[in-house]
Residue frames as qw, qx, qy, qz and C-alpha x, y, z in Angstrom:
[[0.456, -0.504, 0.494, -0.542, -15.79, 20.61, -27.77],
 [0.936, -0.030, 0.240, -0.255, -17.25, 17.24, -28.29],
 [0.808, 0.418, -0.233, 0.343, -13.90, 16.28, -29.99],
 [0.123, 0.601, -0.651, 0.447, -11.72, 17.44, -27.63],
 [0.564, -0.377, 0.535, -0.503, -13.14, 15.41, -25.08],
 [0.971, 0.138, 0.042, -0.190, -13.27, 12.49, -27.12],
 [0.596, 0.545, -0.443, 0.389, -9.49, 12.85, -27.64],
 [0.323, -0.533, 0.591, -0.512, -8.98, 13.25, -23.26],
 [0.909, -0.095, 0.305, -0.266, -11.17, 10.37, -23.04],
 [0.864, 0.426, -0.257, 0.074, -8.95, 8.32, -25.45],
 [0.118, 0.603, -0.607, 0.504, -5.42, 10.08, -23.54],
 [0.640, -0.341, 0.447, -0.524, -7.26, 8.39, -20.19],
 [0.928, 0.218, -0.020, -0.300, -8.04, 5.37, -22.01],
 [0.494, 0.776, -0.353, 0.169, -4.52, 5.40, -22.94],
 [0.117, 0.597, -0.597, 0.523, -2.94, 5.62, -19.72],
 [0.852, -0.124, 0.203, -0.467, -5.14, 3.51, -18.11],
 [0.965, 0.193, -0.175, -0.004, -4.18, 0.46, -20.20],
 [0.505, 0.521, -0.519, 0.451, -0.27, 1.05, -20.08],
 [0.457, -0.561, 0.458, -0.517, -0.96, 1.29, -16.03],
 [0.918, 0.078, 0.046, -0.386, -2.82, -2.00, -16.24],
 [0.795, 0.483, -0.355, 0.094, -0.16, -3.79, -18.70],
 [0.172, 0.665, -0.561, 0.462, 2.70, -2.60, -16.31],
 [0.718, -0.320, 0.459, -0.414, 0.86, -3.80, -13.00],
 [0.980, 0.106, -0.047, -0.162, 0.06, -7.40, -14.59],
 [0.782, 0.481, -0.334, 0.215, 3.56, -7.79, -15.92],
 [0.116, -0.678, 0.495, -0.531, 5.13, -6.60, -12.90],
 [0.788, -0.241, 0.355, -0.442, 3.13, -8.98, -10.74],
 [0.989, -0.037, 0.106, -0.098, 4.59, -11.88, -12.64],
 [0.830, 0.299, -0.134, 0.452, 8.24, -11.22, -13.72],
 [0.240, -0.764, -0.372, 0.469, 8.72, -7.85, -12.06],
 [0.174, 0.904, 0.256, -0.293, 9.32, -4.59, -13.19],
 [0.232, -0.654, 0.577, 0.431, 12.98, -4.27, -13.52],
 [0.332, -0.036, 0.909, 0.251, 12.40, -7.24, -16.15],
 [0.456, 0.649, 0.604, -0.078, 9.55, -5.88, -18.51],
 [0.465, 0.006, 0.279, 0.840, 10.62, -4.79, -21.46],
 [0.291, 0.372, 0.078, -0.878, 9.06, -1.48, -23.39],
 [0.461, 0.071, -0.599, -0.651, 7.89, -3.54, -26.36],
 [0.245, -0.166, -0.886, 0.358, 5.98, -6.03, -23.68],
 [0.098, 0.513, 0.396, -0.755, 4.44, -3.33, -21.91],
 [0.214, 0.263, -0.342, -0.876, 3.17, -1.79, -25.51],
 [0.362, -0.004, -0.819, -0.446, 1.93, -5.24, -26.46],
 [0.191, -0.381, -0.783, 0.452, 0.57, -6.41, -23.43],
 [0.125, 0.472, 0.584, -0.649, -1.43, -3.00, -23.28],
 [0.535, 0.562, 0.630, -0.027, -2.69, -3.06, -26.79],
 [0.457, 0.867, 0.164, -0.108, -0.86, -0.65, -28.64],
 [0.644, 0.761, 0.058, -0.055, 1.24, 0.21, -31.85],
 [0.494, 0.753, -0.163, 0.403, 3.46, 2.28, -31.19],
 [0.601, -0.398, -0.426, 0.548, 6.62, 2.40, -27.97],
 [0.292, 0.135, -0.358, 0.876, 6.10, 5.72, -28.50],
 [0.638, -0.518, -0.425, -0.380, 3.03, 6.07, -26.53],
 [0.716, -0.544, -0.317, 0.302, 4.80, 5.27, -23.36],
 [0.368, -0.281, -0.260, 0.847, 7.12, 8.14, -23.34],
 [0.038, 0.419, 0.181, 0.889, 4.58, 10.45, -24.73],
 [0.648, -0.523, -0.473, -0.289, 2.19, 9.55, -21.79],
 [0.683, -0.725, -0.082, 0.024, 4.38, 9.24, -18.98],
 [0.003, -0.888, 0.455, 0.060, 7.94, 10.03, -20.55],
 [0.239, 0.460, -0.840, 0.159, 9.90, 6.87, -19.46],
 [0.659, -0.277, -0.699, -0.012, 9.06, 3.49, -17.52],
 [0.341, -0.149, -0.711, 0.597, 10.12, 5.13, -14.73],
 [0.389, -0.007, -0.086, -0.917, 7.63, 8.14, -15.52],
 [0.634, -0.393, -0.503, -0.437, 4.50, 5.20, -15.72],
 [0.536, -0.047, -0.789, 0.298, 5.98, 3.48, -12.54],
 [0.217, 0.084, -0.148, 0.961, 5.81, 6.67, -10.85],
 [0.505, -0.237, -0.321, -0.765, 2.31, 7.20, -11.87],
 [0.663, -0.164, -0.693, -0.232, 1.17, 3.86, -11.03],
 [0.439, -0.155, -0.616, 0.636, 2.47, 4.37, -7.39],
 [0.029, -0.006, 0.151, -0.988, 1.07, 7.57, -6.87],
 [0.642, -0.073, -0.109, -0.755, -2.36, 6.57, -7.84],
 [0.694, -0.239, -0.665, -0.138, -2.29, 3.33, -6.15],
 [0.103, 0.072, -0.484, 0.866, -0.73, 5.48, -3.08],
 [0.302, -0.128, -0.063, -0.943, -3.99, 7.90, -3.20],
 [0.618, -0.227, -0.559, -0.504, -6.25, 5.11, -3.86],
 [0.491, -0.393, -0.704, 0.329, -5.63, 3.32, -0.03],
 [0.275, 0.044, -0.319, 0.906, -5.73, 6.70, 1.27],
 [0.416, -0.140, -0.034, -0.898, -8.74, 7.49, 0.50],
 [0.758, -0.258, -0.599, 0.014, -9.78, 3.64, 1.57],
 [0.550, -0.200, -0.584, 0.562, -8.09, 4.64, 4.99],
 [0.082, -0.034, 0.017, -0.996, -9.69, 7.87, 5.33],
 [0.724, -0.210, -0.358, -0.550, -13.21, 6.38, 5.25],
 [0.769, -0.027, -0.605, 0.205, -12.06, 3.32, 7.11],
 [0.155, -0.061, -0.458, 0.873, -10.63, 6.10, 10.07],
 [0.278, -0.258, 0.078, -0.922, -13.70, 8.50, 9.68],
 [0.770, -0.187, -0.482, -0.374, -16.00, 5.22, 10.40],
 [0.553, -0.065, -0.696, 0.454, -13.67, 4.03, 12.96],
 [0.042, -0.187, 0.174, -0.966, -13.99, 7.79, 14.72],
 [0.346, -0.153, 0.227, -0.898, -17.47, 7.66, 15.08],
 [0.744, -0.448, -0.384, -0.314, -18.13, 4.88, 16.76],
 [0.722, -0.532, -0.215, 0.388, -15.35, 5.14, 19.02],
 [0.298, 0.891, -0.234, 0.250, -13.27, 8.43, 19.68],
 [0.242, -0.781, 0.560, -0.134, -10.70, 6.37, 21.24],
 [0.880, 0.208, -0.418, -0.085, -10.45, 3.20, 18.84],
 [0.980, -0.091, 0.058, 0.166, -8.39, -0.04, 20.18],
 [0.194, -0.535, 0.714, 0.408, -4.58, -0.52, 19.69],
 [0.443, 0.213, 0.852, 0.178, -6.14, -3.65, 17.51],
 [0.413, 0.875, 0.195, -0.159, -9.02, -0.80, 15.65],
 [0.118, 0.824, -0.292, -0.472, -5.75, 1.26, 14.69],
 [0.285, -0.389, 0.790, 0.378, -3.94, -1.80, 13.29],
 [0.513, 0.488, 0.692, 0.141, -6.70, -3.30, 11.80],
 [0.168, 0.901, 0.068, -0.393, -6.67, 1.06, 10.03],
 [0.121, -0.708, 0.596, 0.358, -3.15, 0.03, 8.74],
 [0.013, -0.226, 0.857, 0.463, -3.74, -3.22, 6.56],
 [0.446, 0.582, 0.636, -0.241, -7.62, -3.28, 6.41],
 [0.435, 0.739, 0.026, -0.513, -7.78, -0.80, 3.41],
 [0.172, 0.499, -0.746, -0.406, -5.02, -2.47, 1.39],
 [0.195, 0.194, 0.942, 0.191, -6.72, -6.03, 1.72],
 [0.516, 0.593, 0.488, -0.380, -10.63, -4.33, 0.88],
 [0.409, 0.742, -0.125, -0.517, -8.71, -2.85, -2.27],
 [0.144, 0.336, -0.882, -0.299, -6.94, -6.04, -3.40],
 [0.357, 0.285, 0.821, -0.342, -10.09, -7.91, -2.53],
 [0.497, 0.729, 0.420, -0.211, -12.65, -5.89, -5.14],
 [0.001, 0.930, -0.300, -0.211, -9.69, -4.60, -7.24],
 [0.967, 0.024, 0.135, 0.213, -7.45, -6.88, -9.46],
 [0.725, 0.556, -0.097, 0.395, -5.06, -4.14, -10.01],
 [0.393, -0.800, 0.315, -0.326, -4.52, -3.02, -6.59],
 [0.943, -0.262, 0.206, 0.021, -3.92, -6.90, -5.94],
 [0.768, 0.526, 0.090, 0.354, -1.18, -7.05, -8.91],
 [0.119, 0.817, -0.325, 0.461, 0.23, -3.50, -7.70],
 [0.630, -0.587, 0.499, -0.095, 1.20, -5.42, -3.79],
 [0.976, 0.103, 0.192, 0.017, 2.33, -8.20, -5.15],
 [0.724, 0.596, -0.006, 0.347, 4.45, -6.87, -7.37],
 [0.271, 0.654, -0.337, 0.620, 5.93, -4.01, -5.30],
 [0.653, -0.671, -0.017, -0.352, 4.85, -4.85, -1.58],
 [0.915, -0.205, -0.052, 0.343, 7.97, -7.11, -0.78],
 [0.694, 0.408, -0.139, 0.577, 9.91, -4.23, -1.90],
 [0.326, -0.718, -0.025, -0.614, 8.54, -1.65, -0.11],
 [0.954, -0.176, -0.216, 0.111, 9.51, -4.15, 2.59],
 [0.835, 0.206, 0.048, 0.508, 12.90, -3.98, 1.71],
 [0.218, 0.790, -0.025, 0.573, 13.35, -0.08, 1.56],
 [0.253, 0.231, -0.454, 0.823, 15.37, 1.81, 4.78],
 [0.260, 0.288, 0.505, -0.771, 12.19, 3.62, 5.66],
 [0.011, -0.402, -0.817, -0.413, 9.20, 1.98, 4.07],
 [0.349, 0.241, 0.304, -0.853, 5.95, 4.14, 4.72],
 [0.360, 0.296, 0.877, -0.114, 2.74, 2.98, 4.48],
 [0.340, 0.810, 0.417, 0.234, 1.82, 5.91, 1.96],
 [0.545, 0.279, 0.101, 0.784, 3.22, 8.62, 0.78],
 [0.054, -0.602, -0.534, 0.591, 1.95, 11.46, 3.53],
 [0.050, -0.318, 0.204, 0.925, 2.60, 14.34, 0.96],
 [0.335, -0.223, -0.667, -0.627, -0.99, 13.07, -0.85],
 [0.257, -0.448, -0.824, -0.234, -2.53, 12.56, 1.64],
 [0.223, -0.579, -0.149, -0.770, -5.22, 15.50, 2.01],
 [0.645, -0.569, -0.348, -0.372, -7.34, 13.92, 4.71],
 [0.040, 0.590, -0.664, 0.458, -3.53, 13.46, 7.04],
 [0.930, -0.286, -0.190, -0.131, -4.98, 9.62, 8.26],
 [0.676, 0.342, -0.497, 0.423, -1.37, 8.71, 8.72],
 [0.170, 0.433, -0.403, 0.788, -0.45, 11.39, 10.98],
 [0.663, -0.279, 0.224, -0.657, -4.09, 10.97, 12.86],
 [0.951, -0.020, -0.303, -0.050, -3.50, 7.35, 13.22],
 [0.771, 0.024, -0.493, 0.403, -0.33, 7.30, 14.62],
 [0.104, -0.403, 0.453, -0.789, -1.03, 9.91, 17.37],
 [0.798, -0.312, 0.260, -0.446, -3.82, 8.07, 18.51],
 [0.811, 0.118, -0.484, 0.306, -0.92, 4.85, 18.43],
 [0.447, 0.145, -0.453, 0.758, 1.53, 6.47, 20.66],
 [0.325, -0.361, 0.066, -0.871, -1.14, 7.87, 22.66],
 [0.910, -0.169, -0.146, -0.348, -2.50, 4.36, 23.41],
 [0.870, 0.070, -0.314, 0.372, 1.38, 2.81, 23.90],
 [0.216, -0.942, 0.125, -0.222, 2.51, 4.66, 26.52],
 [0.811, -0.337, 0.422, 0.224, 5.53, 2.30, 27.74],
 [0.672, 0.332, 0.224, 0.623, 7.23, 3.16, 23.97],
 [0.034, -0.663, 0.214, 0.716, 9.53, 6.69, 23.81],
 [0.400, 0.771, -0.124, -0.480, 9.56, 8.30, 20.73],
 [0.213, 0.484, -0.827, -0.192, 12.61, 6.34, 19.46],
 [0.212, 0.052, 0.975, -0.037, 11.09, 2.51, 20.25],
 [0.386, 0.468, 0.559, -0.566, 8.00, 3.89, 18.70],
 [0.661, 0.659, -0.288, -0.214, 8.94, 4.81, 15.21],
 [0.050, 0.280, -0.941, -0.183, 11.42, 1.62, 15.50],
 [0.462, 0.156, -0.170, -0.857, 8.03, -0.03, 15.65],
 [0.567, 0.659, 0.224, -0.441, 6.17, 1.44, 13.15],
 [0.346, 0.579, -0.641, -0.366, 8.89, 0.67, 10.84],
 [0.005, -0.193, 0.979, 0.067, 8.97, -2.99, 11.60],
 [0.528, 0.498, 0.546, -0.418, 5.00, -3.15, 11.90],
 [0.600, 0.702, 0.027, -0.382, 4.72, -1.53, 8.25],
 [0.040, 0.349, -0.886, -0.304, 8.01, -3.91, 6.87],
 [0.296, -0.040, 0.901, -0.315, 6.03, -6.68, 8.12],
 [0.391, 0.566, 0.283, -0.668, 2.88, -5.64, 7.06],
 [0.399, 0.654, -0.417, -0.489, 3.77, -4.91, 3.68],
 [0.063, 0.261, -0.958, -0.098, 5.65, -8.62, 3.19],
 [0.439, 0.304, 0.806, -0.256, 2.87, -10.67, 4.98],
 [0.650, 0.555, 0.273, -0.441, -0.21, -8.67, 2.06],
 [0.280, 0.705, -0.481, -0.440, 2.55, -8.97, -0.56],
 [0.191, -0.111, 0.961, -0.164, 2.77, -12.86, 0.23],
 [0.470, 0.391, 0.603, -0.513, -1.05, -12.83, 0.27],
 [0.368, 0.589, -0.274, -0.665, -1.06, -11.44, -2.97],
 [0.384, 0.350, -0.774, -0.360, 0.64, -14.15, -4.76],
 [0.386, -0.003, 0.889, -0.247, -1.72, -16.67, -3.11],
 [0.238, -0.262, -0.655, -0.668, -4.97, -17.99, -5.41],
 [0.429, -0.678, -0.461, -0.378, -8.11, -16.40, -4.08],
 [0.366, 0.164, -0.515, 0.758, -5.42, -14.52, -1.50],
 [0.078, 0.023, 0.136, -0.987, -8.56, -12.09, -0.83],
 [0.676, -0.170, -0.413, -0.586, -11.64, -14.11, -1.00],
 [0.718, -0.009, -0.688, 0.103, -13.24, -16.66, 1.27],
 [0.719, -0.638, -0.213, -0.173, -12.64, -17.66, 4.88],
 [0.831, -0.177, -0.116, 0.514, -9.55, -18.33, 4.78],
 [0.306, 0.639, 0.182, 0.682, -8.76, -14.72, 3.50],
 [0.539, -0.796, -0.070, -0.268, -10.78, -13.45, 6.70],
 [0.879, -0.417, -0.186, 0.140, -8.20, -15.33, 8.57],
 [0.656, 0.067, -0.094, 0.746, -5.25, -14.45, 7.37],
 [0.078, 0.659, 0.109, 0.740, -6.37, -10.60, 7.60],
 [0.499, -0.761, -0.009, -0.415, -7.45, -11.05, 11.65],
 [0.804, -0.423, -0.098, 0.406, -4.16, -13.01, 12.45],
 [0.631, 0.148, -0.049, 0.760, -2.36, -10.26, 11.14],
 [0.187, -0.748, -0.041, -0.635, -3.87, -7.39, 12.86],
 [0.768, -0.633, -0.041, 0.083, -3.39, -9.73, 15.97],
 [0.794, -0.169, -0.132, 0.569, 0.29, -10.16, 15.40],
 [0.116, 0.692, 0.120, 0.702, 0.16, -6.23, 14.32],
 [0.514, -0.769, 0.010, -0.381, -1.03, -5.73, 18.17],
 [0.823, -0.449, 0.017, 0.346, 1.80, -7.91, 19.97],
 [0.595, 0.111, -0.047, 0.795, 4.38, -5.86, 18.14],
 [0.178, 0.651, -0.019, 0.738, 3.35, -3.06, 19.09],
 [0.607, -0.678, 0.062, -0.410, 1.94, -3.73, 22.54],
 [0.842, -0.021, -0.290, 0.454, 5.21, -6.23, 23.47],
 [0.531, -0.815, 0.122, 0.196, 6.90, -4.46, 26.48],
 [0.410, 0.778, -0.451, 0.154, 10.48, -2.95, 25.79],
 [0.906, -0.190, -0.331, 0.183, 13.06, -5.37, 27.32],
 [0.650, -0.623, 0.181, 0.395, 16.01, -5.14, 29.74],
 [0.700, -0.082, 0.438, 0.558, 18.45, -6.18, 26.64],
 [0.294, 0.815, 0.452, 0.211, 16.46, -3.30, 24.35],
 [0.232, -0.971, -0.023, -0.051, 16.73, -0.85, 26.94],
 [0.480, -0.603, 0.324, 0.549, 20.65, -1.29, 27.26],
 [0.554, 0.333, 0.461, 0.608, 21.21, -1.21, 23.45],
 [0.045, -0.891, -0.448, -0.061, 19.29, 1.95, 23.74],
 [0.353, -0.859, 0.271, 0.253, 21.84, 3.69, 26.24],
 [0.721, -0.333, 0.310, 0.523, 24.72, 2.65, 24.16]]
């Protein structure tokens, strides 16, 4: 017994590092650009195979690494809501935004691989058709879904269709501005850190609370 578990604990150990190795390298050259014998060295071990017995392929760690840096805000936003909740059951438009990029800066703040994981992939996320601010299908506690009813509950002046147009351009935005942050020194520390986290919850509130124009509203009908 006491040997198997000393062999999980090692497998954990294992995957851990190669998580680690990937972030770092990612964060400075990106991903597409790290080789397998890098990634081996960089996370202390031997042998390249290790990386496909662990996670199959690079894209098999990448995979990983998302998923459990997914989870990790989720459960940061899931606290972060249940706290919001009970002191106010009918937070701000400014409470909800501050729900949407408060957990990602507290976890790149106390967290050097959370910081490493935006950095690296936050501009892409960016970049994607439909970025999303997590992957709903993990998350147990459904913050997402309970966050953006009480949005579109508070923004009455947006239909359905100017509402998810957005939330997509809130959570591009988003995503670019912490991914930016990232690659600052001491992006997440400090005063200045404070700052950059409460102008962007402000500009988080003018895009969503900005009135729909004339010129909107005819694109709309066409």
């Amino acid at each position: 017994m006491a040997a198997l578990e000393a062999r999980q604990a090692r497998a954990v150990d294992t995957r851990n590092k190669l998580m680690r190795a990937m972030e770092k390298l990612s964060a400075v050259k990106g991903s597409e650009n790290v080789s397998v014998k890098e990634l081996i060295e960089e996370a202390g071990q031997k042998n390249e195979s290790v990386l496909q017995y662990h996670f199959g392929s690079k894209a098999g760690l990448l995979a990983a690494i998302h998923k459990a840096r997914f989870t990790q805000t989720q459960v940061k936003r899931r606290k972060m809501l249940a706290e919001c909740l009970a002191k106010n059951a009918s937070p701000s438009v400014r409470d909800l935004c501050h729900l949407m990029v408060g957990p990602t800066f507290q976890l790149c703040k106390s967290d050097t691989g959370h910081r490493q994981w935006v950095e690296a992939w936050g501009a892409k996320n960016a970049a994607l058709v439909h970025p999303s601010l997590e992957e709903e299908a993990i998350d147990e506690g459904n913050s997402v879904q309970i966050i953006k009813s009480l949005f579109k509950s508070s923004l009455p002046h947006l239909d359905d269709t100017m509402f998810e147009n957005r939330c997509l351009n809130v959570i591009r935005f988003s995503s670019l501005s912490m991914s930016n942050q990232a690659r600052e020194k001491a992006g997440f520390s400090g005063r200045k850190a404070e700052l950059f986290l409460s102008n962007l919850v402000d500009l988080l509130v003018g895009l969503f609370k900005a009135e729909v124009s004339d010129e909107t509203e005819l694109c709309l009908r066409k």
